[in-house]
PyMOL Python script that loads the backbone (N, CA, C, O; Angstrom):
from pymol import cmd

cmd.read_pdbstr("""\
ATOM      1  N   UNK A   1      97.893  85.378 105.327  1.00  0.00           N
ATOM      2  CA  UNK A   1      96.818  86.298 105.582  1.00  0.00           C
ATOM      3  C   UNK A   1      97.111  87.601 104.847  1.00  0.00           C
ATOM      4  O   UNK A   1      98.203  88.168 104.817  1.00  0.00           O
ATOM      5  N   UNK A   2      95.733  88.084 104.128  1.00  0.00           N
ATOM      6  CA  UNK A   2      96.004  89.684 103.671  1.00  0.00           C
ATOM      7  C   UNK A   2      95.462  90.961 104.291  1.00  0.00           C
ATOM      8  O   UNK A   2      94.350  91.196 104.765  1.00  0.00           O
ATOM      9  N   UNK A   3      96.775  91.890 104.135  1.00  0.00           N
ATOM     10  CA  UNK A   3      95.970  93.001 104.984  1.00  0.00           C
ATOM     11  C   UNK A   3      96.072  93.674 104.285  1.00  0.00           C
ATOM     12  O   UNK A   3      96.963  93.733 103.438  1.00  0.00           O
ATOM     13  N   UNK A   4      94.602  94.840 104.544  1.00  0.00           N
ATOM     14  CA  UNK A   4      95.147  96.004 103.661  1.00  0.00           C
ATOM     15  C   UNK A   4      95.258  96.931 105.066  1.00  0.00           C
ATOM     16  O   UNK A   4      94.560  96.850 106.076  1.00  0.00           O
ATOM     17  N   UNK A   5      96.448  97.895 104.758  1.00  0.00           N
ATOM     18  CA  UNK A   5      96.935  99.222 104.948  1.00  0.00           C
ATOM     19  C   UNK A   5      97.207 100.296 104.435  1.00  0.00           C
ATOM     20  O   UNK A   5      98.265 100.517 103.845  1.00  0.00           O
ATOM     21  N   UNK A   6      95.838 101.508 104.669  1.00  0.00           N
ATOM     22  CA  UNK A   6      96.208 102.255 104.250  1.00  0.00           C
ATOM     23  C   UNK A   6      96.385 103.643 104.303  1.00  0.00           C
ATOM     24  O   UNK A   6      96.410 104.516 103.436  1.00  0.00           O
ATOM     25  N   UNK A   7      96.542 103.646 105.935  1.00  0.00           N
ATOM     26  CA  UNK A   7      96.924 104.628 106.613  1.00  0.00           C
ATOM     27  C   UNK A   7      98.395 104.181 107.264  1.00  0.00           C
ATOM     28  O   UNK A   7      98.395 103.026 107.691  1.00  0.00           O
ATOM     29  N   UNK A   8      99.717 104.952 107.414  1.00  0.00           N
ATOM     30  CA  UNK A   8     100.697 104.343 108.479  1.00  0.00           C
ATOM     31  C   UNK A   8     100.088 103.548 109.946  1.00  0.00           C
ATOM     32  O   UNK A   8     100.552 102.492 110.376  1.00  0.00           O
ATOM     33  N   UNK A   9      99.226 104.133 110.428  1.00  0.00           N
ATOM     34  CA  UNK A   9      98.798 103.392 111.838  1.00  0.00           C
ATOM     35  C   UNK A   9      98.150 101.752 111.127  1.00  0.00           C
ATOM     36  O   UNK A   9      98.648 100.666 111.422  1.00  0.00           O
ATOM     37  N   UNK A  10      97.328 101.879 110.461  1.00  0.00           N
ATOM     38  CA  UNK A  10      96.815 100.327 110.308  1.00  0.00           C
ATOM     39  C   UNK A  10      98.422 100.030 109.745  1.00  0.00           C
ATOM     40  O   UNK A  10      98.973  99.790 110.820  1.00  0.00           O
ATOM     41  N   UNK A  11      99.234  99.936 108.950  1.00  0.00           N
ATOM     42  CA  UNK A  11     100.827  99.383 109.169  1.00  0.00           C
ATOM     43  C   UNK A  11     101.306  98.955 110.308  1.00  0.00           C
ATOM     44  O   UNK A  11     101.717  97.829 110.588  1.00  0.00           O
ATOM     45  N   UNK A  12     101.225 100.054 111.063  1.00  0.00           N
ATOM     46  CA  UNK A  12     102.026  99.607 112.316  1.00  0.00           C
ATOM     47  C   UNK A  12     101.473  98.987 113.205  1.00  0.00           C
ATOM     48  O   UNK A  12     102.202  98.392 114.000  1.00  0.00           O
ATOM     49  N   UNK A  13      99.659  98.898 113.410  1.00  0.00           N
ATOM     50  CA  UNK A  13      98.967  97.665 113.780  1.00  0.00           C
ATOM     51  C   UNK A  13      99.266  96.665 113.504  1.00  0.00           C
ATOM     52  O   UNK A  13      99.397  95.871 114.435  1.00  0.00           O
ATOM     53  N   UNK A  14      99.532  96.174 112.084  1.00  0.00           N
ATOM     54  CA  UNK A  14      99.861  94.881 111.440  1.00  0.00           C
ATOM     55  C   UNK A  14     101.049  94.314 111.863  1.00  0.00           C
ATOM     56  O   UNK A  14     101.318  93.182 112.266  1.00  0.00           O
ATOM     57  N   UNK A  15     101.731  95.346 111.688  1.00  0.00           N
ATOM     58  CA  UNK A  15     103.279  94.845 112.562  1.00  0.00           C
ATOM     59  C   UNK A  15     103.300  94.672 113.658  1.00  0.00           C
ATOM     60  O   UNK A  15     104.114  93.756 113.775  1.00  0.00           O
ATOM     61  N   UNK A  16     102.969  94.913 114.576  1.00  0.00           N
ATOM     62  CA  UNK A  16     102.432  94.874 115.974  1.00  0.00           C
ATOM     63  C   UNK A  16     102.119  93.706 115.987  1.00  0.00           C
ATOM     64  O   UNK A  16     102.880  92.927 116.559  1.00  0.00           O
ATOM     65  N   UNK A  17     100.734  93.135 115.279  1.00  0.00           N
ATOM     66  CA  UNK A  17     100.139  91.839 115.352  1.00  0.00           C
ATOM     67  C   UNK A  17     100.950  90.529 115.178  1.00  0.00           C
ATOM     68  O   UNK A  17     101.101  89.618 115.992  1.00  0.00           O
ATOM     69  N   UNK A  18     101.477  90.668 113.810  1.00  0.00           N
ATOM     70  CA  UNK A  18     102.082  90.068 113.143  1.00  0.00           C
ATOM     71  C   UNK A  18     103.362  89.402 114.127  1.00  0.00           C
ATOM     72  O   UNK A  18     103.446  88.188 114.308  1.00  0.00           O
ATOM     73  N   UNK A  19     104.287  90.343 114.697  1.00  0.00           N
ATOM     74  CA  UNK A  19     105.497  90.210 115.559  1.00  0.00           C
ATOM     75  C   UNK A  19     104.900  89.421 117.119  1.00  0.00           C
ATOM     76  O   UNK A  19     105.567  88.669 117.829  1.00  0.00           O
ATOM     77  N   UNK A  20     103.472  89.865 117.352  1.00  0.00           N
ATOM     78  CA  UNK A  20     102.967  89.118 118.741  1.00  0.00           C
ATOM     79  C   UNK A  20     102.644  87.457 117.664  1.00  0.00           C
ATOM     80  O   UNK A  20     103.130  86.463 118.204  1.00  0.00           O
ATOM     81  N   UNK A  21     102.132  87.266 116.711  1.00  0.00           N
ATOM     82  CA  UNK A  21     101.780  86.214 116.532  1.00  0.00           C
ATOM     83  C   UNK A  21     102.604  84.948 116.262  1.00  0.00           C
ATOM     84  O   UNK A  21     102.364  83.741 116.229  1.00  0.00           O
ATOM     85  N   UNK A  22     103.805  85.827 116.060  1.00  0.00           N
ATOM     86  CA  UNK A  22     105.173  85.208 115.781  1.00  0.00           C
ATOM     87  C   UNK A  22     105.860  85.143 117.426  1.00  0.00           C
ATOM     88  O   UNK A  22     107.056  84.861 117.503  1.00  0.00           O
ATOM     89  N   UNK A  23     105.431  85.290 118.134  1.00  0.00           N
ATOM     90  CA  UNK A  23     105.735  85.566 119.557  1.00  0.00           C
ATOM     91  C   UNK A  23     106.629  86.248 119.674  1.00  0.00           C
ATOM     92  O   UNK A  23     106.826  86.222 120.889  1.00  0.00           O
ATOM     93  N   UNK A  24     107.563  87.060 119.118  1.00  0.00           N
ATOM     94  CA  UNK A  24     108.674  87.990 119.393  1.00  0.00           C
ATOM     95  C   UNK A  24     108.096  89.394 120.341  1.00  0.00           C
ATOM     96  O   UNK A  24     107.001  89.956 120.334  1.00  0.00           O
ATOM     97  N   UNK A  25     109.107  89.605 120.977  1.00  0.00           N
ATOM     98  CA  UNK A  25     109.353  90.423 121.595  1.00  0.00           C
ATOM     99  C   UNK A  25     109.888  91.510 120.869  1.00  0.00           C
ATOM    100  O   UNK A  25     110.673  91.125 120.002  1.00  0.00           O
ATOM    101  N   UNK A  26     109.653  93.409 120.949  1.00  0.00           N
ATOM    102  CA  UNK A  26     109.899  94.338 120.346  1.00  0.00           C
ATOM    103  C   UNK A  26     111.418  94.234 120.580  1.00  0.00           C
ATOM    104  O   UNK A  26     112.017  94.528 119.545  1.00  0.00           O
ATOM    105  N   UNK A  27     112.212  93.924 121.563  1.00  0.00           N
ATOM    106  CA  UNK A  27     113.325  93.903 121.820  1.00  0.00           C
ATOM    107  C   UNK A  27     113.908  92.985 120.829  1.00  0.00           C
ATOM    108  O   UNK A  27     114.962  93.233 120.243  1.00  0.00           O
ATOM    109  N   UNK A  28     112.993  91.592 120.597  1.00  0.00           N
ATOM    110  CA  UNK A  28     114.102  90.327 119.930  1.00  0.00           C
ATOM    111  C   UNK A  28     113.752  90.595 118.391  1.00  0.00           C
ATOM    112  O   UNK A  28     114.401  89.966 117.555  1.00  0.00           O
ATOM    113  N   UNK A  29     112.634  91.610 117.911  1.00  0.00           N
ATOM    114  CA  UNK A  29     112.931  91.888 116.513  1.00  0.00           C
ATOM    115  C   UNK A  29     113.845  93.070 116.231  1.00  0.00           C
ATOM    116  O   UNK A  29     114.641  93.063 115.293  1.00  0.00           O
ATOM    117  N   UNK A  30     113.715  94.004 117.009  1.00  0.00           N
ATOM    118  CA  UNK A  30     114.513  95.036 116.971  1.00  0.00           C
ATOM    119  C   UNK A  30     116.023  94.355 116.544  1.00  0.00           C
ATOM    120  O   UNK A  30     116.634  94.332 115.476  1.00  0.00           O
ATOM    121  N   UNK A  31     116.322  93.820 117.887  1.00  0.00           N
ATOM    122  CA  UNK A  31     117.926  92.378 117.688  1.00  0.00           C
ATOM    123  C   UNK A  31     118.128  92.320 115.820  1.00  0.00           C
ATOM    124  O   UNK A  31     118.883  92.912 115.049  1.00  0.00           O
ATOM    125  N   UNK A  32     117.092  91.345 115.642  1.00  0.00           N
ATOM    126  CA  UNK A  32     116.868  90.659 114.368  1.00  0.00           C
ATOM    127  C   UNK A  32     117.023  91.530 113.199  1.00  0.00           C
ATOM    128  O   UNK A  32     117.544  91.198 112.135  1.00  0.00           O
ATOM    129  N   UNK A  33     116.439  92.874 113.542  1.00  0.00           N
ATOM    130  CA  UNK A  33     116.593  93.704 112.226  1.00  0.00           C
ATOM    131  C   UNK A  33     117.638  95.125 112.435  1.00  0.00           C
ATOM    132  O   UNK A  33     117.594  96.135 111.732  1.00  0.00           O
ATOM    133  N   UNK A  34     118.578  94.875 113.614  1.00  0.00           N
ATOM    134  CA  UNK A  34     119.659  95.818 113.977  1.00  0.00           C
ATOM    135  C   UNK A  34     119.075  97.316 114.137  1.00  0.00           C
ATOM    136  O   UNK A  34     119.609  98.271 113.572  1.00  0.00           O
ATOM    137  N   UNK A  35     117.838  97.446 115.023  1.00  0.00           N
ATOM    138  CA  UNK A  35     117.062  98.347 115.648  1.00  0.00           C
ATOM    139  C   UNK A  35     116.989  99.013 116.564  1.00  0.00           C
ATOM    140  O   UNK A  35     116.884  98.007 117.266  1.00  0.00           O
ATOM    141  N   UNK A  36     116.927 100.057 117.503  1.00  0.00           N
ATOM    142  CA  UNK A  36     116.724  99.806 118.435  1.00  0.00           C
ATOM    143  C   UNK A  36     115.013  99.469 118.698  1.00  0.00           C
ATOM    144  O   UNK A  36     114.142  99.643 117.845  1.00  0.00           O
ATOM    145  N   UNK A  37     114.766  98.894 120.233  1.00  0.00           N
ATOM    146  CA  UNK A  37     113.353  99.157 120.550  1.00  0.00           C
ATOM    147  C   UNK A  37     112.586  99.871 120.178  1.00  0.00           C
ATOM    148  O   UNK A  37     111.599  99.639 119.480  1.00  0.00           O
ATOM    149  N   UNK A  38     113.077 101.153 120.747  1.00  0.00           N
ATOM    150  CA  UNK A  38     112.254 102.312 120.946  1.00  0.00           C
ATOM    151  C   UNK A  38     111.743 102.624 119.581  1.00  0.00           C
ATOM    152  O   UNK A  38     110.638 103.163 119.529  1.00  0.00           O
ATOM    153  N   UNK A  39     112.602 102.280 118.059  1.00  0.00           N
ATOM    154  CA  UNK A  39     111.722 102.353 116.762  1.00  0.00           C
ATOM    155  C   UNK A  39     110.935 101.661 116.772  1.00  0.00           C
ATOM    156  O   UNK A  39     109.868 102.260 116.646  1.00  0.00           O
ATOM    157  N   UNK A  40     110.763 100.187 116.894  1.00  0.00           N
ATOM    158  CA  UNK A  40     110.113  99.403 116.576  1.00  0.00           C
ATOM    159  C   UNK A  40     109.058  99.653 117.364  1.00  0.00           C
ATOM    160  O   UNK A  40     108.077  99.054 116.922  1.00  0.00           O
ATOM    161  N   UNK A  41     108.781 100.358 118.471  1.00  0.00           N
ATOM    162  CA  UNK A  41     108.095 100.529 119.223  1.00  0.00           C
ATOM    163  C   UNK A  41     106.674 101.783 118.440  1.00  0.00           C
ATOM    164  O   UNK A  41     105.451 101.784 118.299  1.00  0.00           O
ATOM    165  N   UNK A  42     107.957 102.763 118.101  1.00  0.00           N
ATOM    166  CA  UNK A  42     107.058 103.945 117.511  1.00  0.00           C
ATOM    167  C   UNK A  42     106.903 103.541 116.143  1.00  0.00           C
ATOM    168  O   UNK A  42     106.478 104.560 115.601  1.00  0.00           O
ATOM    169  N   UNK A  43     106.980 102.840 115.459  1.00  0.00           N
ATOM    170  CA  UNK A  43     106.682 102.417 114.407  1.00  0.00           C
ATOM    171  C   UNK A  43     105.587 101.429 114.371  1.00  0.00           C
ATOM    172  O   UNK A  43     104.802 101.475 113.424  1.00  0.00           O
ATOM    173  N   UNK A  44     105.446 100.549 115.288  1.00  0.00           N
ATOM    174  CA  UNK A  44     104.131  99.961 115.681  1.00  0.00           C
ATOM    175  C   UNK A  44     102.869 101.127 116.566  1.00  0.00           C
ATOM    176  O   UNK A  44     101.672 100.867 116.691  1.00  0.00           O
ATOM    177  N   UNK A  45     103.478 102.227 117.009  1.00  0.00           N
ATOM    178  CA  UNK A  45     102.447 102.857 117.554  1.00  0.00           C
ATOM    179  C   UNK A  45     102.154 104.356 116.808  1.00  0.00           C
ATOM    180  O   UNK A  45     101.421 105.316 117.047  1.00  0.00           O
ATOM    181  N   UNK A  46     103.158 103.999 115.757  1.00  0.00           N
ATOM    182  CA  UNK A  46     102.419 105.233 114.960  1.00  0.00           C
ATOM    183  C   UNK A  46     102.389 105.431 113.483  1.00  0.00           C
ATOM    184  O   UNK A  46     101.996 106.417 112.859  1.00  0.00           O
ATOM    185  N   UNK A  47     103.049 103.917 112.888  1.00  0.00           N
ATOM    186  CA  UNK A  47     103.216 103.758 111.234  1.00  0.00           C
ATOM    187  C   UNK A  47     104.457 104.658 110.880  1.00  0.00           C
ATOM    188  O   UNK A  47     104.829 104.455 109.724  1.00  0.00           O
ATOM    189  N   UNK A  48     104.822 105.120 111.213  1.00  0.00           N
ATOM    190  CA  UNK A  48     105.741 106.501 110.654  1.00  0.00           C
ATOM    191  C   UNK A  48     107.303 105.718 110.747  1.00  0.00           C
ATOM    192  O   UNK A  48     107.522 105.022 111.739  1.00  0.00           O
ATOM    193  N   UNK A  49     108.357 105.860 109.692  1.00  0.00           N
ATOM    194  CA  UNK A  49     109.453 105.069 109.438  1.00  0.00           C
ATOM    195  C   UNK A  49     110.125 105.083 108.608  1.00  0.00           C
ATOM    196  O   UNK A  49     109.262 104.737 107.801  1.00  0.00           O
ATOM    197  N   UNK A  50     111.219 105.209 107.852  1.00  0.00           N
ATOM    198  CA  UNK A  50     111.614 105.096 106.786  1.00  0.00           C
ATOM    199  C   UNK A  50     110.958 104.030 106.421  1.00  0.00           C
ATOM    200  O   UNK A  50     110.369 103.138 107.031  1.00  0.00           O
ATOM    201  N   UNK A  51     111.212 104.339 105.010  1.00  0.00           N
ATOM    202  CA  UNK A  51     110.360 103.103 104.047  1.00  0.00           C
ATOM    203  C   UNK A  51     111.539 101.934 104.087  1.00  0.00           C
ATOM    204  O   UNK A  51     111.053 100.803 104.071  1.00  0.00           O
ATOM    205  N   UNK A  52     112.888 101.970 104.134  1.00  0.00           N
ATOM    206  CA  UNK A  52     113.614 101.194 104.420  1.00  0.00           C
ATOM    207  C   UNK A  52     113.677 100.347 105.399  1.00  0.00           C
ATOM    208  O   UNK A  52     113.963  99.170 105.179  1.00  0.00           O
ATOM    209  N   UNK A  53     113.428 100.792 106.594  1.00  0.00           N
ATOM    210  CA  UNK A  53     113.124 100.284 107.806  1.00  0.00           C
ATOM    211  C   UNK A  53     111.879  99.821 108.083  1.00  0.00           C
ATOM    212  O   UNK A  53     111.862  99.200 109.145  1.00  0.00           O
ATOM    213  N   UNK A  54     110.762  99.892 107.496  1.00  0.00           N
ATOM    214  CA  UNK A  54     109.592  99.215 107.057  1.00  0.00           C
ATOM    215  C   UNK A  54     109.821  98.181 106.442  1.00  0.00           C
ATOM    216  O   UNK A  54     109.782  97.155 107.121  1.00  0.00           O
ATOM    217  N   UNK A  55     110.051  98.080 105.375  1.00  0.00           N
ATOM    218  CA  UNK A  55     111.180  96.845 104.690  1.00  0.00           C
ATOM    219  C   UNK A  55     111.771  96.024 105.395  1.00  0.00           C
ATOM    220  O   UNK A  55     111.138  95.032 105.756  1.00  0.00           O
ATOM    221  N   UNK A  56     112.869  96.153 105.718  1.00  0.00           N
ATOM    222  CA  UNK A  56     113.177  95.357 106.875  1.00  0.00           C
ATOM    223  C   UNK A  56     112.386  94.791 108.156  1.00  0.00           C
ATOM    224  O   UNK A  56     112.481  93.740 108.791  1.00  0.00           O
ATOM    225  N   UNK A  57     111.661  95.795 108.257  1.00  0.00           N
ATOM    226  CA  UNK A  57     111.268  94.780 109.771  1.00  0.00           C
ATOM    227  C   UNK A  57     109.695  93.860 109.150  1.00  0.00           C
ATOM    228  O   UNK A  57     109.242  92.947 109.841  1.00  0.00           O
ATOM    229  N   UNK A  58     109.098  94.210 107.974  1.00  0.00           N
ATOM    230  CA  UNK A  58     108.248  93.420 107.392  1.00  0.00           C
ATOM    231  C   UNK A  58     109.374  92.142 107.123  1.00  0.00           C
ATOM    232  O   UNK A  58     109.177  91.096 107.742  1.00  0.00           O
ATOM    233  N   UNK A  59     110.400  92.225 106.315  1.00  0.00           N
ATOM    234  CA  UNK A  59     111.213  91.046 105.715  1.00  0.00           C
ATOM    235  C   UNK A  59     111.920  90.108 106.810  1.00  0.00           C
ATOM    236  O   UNK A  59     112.570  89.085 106.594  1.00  0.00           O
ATOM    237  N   UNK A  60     111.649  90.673 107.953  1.00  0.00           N
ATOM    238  CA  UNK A  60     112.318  89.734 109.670  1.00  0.00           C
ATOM    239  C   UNK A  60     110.658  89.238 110.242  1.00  0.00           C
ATOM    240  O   UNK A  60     110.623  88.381 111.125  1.00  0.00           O
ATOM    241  N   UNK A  61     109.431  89.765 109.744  1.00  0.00           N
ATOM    242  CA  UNK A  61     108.633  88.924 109.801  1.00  0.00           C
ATOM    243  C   UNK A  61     107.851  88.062 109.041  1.00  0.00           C
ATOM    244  O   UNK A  61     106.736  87.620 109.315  1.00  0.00           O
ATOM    245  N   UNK A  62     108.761  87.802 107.747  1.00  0.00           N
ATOM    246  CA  UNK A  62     108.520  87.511 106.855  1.00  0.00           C
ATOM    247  C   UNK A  62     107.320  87.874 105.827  1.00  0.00           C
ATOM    248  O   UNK A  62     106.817  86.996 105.126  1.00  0.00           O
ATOM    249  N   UNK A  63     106.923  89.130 105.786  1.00  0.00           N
ATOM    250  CA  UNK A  63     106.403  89.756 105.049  1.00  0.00           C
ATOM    251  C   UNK A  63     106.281  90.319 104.050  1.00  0.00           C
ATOM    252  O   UNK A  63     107.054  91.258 104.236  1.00  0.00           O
ATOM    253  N   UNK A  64     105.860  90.463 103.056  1.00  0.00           N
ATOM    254  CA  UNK A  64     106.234  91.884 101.923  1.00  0.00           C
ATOM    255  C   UNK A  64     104.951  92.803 101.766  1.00  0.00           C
ATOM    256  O   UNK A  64     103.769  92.666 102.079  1.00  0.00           O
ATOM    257  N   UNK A  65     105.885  94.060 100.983  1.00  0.00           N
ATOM    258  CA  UNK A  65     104.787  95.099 100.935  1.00  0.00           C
ATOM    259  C   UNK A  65     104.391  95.076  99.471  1.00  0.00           C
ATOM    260  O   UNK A  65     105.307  95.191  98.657  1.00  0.00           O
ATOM    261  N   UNK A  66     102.708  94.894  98.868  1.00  0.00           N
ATOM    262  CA  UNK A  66     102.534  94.398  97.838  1.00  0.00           C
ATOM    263  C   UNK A  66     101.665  95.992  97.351  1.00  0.00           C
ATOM    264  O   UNK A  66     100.581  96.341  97.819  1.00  0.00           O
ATOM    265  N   UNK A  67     102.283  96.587  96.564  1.00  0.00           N
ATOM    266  CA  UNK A  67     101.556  97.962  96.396  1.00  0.00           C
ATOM    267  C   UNK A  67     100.229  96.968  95.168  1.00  0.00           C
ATOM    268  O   UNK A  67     100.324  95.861  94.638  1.00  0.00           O
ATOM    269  N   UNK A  68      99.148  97.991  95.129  1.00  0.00           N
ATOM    270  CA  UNK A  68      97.873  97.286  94.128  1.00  0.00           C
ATOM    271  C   UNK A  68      97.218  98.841  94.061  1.00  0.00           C
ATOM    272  O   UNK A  68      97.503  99.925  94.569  1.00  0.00           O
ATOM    273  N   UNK A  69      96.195  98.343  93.164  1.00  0.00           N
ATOM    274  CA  UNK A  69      95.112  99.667  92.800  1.00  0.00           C
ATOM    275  C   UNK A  69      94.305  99.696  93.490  1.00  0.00           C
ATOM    276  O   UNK A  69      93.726  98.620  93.645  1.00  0.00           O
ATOM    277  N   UNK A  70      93.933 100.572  94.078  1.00  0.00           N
ATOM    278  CA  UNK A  70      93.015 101.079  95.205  1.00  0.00           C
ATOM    279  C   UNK A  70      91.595 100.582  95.147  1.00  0.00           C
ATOM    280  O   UNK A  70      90.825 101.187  94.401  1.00  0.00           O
ATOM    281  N   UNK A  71      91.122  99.483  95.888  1.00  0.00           N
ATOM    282  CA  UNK A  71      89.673  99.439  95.986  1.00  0.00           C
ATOM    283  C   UNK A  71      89.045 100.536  96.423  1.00  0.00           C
ATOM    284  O   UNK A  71      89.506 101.235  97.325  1.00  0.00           O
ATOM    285  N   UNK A  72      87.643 100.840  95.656  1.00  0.00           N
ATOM    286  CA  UNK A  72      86.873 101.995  96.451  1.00  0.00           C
ATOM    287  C   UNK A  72      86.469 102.007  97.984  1.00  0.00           C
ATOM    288  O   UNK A  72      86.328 101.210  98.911  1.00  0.00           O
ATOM    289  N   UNK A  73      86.366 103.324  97.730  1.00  0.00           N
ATOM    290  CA  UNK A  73      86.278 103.716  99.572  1.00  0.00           C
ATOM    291  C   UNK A  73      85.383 104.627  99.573  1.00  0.00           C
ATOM    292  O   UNK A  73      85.393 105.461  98.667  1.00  0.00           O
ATOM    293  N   UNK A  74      84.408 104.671 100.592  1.00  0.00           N
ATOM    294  CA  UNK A  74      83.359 105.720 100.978  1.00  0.00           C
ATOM    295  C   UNK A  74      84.366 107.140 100.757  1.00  0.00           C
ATOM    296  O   UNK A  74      85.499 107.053 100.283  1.00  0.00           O
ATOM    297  N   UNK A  75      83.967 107.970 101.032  1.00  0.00           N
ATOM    298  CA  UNK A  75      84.271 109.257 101.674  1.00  0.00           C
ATOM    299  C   UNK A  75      85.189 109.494 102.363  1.00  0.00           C
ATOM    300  O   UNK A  75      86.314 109.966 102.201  1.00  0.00           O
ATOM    301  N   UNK A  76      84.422 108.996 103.439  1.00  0.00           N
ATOM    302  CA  UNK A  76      84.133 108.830 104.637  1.00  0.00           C
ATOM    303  C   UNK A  76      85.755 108.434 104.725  1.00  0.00           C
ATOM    304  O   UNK A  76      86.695 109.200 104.935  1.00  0.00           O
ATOM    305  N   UNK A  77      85.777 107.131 104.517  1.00  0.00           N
ATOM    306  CA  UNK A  77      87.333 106.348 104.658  1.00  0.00           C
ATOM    307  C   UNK A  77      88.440 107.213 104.029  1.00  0.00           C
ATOM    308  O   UNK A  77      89.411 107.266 104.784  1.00  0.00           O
ATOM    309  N   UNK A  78      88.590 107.841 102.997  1.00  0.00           N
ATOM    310  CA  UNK A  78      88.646 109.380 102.136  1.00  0.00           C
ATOM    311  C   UNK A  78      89.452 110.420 103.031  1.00  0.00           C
ATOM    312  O   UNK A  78      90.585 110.896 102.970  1.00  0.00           O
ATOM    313  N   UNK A  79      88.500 110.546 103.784  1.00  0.00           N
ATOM    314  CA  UNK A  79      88.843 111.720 104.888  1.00  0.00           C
ATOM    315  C   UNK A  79      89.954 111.261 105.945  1.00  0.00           C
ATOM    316  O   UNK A  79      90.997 111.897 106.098  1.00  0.00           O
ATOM    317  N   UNK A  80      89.686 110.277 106.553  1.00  0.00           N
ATOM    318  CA  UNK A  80      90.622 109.632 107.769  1.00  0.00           C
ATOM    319  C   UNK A  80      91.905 109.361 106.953  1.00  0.00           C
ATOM    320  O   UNK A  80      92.834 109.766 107.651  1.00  0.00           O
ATOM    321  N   UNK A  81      92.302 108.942 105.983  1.00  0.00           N
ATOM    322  CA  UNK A  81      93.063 108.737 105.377  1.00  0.00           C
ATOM    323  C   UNK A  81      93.834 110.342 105.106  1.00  0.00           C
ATOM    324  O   UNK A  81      95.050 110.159 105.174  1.00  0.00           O
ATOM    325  N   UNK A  82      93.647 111.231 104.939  1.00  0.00           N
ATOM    326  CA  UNK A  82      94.183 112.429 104.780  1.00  0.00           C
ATOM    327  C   UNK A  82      93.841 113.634 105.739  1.00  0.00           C
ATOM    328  O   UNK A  82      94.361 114.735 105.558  1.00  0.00           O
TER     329      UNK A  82
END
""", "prot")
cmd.dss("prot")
cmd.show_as("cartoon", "prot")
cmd.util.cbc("prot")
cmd.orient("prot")
């Protein structure tokens, strides 16, 4: 499946999703990617993270981050974004 993200919060939605769909628990990925909770926690509830640690916990859900050229966006989408 593709997502786009391109605010930190839709990120940390995805991860969120992604880790429930995989059935893990914030605790048993945290484990998996030598975390504690409480990041994985605020990193699903607020995008914000080292980019390293983004990395990692995408690569424990088997993910990658695929940078591309920006499809257009209203304004509108413009604004929320900054």
């Amino acid at each position: 499946m593709k997502t786009i993200a391109r605010t930190p919060l839709q990120l940390g939605n995805h991860i969120r999703e992604t880790r429930r769909r995989l059935g893990l628990t914030q605790e048993q990925l945290a484990a998996t990617v030598g975390l504690r909770q409480k990041t994985v926690s605020e990193l699903e509830s607020t995008g914000n993270a080292r980019l390293s640690t983004v990395l990692r916990v995408l690569a424990a859900l088997d993910q990658e981050l695929v940078v591309s050229s920006r499809t257009k966006s209203s304004a509108r989408e413009m604004e929320e974004i900054f």
